[in-house]
MMTF fields as JSON, N, C-alpha, C and O atoms, coordinates in Angstrom:
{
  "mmtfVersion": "1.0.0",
  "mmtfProducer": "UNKNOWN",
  "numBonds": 427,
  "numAtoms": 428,
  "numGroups": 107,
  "numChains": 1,
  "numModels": 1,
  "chainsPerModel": [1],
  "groupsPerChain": [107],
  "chainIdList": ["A"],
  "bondAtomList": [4, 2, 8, 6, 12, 10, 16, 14, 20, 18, 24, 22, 28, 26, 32, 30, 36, 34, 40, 38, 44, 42, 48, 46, 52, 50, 56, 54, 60, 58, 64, 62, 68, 66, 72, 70, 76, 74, 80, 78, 84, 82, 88, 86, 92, 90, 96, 94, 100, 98, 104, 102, 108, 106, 112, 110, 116, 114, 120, 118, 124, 122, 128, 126, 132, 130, 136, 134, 140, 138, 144, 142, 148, 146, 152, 150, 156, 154, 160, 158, 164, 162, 168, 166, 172, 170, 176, 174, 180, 178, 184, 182, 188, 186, 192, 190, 196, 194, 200, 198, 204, 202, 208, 206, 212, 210, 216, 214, 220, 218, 224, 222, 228, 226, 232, 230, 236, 234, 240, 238, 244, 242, 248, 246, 252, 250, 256, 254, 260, 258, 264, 262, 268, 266, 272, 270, 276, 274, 280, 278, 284, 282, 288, 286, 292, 290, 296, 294, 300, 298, 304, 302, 308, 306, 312, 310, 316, 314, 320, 318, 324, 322, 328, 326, 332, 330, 336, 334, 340, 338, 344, 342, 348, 346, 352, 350, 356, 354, 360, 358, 364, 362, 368, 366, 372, 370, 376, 374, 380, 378, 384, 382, 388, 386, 392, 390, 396, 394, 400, 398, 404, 402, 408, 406, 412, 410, 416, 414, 420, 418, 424, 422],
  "bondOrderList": [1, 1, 1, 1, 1, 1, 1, 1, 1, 1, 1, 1, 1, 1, 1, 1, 1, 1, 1, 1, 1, 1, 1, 1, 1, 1, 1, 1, 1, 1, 1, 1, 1, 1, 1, 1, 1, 1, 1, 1, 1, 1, 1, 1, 1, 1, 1, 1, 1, 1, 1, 1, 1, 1, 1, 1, 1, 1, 1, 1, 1, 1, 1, 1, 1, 1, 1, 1, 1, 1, 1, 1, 1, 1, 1, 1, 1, 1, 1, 1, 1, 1, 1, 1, 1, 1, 1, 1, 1, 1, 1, 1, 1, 1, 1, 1, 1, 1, 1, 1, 1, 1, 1, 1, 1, 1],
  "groupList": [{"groupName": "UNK", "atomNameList": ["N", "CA", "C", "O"], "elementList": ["N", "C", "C", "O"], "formalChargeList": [0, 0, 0, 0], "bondAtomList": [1, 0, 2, 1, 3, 2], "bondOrderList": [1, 1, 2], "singleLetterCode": "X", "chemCompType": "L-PEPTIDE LINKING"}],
  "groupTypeList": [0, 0, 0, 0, 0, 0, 0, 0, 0, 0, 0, 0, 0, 0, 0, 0, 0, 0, 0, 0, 0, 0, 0, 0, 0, 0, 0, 0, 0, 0, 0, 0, 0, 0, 0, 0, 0, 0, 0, 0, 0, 0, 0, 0, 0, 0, 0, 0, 0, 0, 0, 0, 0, 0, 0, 0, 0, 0, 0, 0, 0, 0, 0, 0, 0, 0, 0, 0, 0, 0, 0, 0, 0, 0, 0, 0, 0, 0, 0, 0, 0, 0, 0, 0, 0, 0, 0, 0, 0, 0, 0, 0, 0, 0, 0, 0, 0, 0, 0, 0, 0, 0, 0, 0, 0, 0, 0],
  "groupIdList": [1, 2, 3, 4, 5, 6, 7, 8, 9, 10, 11, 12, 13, 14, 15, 16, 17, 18, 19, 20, 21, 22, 23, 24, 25, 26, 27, 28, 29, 30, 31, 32, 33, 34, 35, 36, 37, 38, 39, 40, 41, 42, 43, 44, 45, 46, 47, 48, 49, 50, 51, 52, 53, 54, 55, 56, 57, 58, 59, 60, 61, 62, 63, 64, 65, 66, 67, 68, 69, 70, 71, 72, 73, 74, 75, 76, 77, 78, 79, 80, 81, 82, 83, 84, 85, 86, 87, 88, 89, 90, 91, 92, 93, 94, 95, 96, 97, 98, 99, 100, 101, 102, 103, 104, 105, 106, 107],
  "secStructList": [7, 7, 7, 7, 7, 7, 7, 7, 7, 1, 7, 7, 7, 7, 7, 7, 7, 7, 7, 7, 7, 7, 7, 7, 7, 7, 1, 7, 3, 3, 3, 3, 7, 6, 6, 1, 7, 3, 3, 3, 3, 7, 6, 6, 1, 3, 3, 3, 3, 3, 7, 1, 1, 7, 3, 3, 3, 3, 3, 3, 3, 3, 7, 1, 1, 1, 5, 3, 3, 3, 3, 7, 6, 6, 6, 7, 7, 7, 5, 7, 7, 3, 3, 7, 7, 1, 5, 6, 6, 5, 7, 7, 3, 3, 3, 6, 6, 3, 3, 3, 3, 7, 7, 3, 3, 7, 7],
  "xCoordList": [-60.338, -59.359, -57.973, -57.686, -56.924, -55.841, -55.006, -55.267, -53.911, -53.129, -52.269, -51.581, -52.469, -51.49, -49.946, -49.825, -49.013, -47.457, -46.9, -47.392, -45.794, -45.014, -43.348, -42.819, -42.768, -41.416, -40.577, -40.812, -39.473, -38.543, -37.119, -36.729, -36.639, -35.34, -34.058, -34.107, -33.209, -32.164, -31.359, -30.227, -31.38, -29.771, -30.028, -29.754, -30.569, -30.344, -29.204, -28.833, -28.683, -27.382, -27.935, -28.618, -27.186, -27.774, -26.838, -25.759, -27.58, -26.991, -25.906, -25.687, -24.92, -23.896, -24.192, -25.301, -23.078, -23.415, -23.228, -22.322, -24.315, -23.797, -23.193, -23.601, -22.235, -21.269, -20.921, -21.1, -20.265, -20.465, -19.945, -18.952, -19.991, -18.732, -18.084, -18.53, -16.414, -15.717, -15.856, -15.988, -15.799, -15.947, -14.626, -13.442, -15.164, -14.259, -13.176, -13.484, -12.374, -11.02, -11.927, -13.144, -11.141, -11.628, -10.402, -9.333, -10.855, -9.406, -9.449, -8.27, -10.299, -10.79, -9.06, -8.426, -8.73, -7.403, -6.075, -5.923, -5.558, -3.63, -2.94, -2.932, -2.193, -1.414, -0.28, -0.171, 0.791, 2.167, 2.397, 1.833, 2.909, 3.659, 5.156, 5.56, 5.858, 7.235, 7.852, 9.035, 7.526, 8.18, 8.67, 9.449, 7.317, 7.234, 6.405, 6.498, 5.165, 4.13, 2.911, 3.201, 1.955, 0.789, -0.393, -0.616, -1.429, -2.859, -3.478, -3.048, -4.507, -5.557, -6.795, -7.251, -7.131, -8.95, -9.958, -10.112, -10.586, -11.54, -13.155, -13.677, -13.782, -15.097, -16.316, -17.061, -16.005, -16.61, -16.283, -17.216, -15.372, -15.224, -13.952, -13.492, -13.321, -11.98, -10.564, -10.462, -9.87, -8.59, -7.43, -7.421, -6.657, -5.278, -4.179, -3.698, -3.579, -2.329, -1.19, -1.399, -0.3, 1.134, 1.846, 2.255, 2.067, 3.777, 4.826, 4.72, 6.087, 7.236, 7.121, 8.043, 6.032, 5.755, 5.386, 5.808, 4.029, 2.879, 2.315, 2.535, 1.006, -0.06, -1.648, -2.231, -2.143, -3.398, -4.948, -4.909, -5.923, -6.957, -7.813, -8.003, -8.339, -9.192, -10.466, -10.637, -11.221, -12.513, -12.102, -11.139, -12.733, -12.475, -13.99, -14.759, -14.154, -15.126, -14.754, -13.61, -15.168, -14.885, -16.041, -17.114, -15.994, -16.702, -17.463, -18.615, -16.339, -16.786, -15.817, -15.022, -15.886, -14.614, -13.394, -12.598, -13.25, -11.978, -11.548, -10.361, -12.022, -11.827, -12.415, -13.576, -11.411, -11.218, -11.109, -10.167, -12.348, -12.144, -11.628, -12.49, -10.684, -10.172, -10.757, -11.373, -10.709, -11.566, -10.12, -9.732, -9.493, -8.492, -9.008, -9.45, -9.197, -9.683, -8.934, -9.498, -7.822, -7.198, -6.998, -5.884, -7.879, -8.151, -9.053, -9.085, -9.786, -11.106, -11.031, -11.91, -9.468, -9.353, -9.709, -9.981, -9.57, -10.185, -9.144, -8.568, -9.222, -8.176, -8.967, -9.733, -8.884, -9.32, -8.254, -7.42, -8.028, -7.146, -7.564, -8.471, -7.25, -7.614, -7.214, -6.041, -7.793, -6.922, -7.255, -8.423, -6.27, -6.924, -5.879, -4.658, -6.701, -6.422, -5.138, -5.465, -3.966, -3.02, -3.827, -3.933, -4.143, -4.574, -4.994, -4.445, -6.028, -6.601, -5.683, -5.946, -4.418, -3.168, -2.701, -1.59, -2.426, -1.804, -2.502, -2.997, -2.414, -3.152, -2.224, -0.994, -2.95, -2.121, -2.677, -3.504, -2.253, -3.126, -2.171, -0.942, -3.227, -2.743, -3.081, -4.259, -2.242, -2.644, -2.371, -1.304, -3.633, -3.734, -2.599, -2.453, -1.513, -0.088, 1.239, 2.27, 0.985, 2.533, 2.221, 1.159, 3.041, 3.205, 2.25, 1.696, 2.183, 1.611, 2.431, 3.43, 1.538, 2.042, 1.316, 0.128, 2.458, 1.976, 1.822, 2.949, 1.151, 0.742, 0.545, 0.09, 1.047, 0.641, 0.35, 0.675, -0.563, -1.937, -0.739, 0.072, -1.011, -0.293, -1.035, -2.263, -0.453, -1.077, -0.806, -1.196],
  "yCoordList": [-3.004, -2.759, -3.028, -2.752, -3.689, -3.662, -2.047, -0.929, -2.535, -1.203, -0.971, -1.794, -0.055, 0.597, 0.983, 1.654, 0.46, 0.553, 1.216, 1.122, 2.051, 3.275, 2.846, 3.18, 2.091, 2.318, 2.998, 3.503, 3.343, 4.365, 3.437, 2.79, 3.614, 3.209, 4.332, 5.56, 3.698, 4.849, 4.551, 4.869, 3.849, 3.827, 4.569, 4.033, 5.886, 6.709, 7.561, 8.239, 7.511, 8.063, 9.196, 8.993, 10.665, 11.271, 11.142, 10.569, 11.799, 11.322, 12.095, 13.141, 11.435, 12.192, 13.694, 14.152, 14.406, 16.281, 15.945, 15.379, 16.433, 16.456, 17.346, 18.451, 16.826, 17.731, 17.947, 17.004, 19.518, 19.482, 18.604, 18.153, 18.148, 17.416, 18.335, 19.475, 17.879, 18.305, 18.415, 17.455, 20.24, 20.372, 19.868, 20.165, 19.12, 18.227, 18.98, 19.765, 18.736, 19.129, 19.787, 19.733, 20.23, 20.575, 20.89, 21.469, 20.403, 20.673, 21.806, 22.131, 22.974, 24.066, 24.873, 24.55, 25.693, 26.799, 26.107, 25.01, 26.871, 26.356, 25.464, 25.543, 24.318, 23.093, 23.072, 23.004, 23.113, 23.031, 21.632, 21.049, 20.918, 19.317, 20.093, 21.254, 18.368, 18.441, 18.712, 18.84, 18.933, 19.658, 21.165, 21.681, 21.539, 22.692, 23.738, 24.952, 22.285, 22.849, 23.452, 23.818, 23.556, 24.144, 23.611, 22.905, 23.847, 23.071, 24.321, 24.681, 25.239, 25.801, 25.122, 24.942, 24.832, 24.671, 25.654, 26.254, 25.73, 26.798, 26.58, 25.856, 26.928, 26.665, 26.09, 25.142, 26.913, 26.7, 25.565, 24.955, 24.994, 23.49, 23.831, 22.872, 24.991, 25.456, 24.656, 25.145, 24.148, 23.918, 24.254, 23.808, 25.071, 25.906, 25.215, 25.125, 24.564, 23.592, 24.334, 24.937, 24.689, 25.67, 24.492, 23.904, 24.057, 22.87, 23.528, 24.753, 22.915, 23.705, 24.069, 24.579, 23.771, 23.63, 24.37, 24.941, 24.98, 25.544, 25.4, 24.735, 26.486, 26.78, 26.687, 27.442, 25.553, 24.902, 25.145, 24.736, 25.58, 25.948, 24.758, 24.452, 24.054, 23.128, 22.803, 23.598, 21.439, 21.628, 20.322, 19.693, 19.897, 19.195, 18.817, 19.693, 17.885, 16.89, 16.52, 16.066, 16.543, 15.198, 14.339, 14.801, 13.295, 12.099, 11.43, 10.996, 11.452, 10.928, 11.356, 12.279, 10.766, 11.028, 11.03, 11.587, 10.285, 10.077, 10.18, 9.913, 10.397, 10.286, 11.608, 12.012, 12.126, 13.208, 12.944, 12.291, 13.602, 13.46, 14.706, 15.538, 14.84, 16.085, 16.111, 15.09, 17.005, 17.19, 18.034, 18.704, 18.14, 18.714, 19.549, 18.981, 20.961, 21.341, 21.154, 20.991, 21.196, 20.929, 19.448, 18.976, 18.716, 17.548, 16.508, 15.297, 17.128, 16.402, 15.209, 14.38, 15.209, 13.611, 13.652, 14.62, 12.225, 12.744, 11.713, 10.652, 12.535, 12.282, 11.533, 12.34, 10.321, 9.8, 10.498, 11.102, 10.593, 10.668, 10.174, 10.821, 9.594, 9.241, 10.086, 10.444, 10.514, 11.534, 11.302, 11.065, 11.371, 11.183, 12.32, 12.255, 13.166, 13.921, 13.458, 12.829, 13.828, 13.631, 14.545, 14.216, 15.453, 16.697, 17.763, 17.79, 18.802, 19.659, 20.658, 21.512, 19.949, 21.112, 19.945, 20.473, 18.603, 18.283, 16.734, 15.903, 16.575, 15.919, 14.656, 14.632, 13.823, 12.859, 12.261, 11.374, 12.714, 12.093, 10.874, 10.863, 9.599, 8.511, 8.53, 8.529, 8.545, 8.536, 6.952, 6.339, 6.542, 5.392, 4.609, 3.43, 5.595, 5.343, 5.886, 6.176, 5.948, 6.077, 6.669, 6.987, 6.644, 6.927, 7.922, 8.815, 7.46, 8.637, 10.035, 10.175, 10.859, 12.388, 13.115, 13.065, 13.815, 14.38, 16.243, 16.739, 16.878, 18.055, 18.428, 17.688, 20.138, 20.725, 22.479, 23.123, 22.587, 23.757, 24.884, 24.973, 25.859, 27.236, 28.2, 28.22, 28.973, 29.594, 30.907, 31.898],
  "zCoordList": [60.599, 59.584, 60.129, 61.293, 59.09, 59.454, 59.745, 59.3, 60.692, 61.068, 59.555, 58.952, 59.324, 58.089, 58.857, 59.882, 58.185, 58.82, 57.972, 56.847, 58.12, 56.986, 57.46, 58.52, 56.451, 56.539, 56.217, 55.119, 56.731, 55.588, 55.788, 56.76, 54.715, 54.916, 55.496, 55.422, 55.936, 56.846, 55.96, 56.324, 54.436, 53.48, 52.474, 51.4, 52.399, 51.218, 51.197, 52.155, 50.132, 49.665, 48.382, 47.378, 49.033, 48.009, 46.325, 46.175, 45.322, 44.206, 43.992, 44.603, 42.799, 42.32, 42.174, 41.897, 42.39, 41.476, 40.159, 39.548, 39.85, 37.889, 37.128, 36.769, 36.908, 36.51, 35.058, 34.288, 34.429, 33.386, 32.414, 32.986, 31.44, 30.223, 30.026, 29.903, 29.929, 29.437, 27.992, 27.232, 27.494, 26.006, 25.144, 25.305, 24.307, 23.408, 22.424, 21.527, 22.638, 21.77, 20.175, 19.998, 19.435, 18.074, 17.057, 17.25, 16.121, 14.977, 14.716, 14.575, 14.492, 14.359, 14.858, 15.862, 14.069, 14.683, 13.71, 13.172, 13.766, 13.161, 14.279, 15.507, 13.101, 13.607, 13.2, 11.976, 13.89, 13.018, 12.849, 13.775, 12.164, 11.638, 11.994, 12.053, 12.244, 12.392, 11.642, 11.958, 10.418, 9.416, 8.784, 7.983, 10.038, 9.693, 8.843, 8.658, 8.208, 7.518, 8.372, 9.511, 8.071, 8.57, 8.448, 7.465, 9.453, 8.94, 9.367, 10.463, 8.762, 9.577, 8.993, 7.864, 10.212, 10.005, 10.329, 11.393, 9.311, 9.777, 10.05, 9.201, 10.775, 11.492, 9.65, 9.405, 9.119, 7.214, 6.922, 6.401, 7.02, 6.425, 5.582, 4.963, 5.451, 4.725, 5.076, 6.201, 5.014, 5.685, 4.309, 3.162, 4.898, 4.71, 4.933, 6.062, 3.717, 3.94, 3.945, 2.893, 4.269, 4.315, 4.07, 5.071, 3.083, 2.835, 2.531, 2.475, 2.26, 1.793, 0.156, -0.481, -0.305, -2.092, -2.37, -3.375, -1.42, -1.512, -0.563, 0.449, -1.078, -0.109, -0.604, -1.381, 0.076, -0.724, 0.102, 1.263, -0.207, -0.328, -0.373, -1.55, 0.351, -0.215, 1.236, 2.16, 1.078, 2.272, 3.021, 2.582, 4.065, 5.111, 5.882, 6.279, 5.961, 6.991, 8.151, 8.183, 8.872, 10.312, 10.237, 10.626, 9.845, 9.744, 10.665, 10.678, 11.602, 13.0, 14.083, 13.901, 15.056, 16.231, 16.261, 17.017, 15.277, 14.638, 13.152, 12.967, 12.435, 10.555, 10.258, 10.329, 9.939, 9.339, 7.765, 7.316, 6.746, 5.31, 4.327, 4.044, 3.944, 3.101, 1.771, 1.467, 0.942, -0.504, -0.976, -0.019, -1.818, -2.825, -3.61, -4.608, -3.618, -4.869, -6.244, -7.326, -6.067, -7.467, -7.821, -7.593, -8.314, -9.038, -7.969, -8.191, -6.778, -6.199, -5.616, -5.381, -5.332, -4.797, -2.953, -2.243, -2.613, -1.364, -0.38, -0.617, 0.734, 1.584, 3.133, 3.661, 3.789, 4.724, 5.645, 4.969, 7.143, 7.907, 9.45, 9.974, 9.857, 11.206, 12.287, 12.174, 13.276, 13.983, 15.636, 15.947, 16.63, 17.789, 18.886, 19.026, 19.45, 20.563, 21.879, 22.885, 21.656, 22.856, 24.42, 25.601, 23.836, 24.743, 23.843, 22.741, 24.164, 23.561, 22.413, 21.565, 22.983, 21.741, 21.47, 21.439, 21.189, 20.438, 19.849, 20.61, 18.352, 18.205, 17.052, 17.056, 16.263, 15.576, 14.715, 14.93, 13.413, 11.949, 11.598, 11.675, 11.096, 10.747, 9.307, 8.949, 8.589, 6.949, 6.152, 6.142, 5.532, 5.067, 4.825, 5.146, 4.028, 3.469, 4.051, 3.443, 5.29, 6.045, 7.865, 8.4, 8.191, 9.813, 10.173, 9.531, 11.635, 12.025, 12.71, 13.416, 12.159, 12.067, 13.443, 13.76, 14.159, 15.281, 15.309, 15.31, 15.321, 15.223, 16.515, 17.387, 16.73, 18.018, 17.179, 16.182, 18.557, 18.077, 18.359, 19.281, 16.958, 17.227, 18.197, 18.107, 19.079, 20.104, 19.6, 20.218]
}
């Protein structure tokens, strides 16, 4: 019988540590606008508009990673918004029809 031979290699590198993900930002909590209005989002799908007009009651989606969809209760229209994370407090809605709007989280 042939001799049976056993190699090992001397280049193992052990693996990365796996480490946790960073938990992802959330719209979830109160946002002030530069204006001075308000956003609360609430975990239900509720969001709480504070404008200088009024104060509006209506529901909210996140679509995806970025698109945020609003619902109006008073006349059901619906609102797209694009939104992307500066940092976990401050964030930035792009609205179909004008600039983008920068929001930071009330503490």
């Amino acid at each position: 019988m042939g001799e049976l031979r056993t190699e090992y290699s001397t280049n193992f590198q052990p693996a990365e540590p796996i480490s946790p993900s960073k938990p992802q930002p959330t719209l979830v909590g109160k946002w002030r606008t530069p204006s001075g209005g308000q956003f609360e989002f609430r975990a239900d799908g509720t969001v709480i508009r504070t404008l200088p007009f009024a104060t509006l009651e209506d529901k909210y989606q996140v679509l995806d990673d970025g698109t945020l969809e609003i619902q109006e209760t008073q006349g059901g229209a619906r609102k797209r918004i694009r939104f992307a994370f500066r940092t976990p407090d401050e964030v930035t809605f792009t609205y179909p029809d004008g600039p983008p709007v920068g929001l930071s989280r009330v503490k």
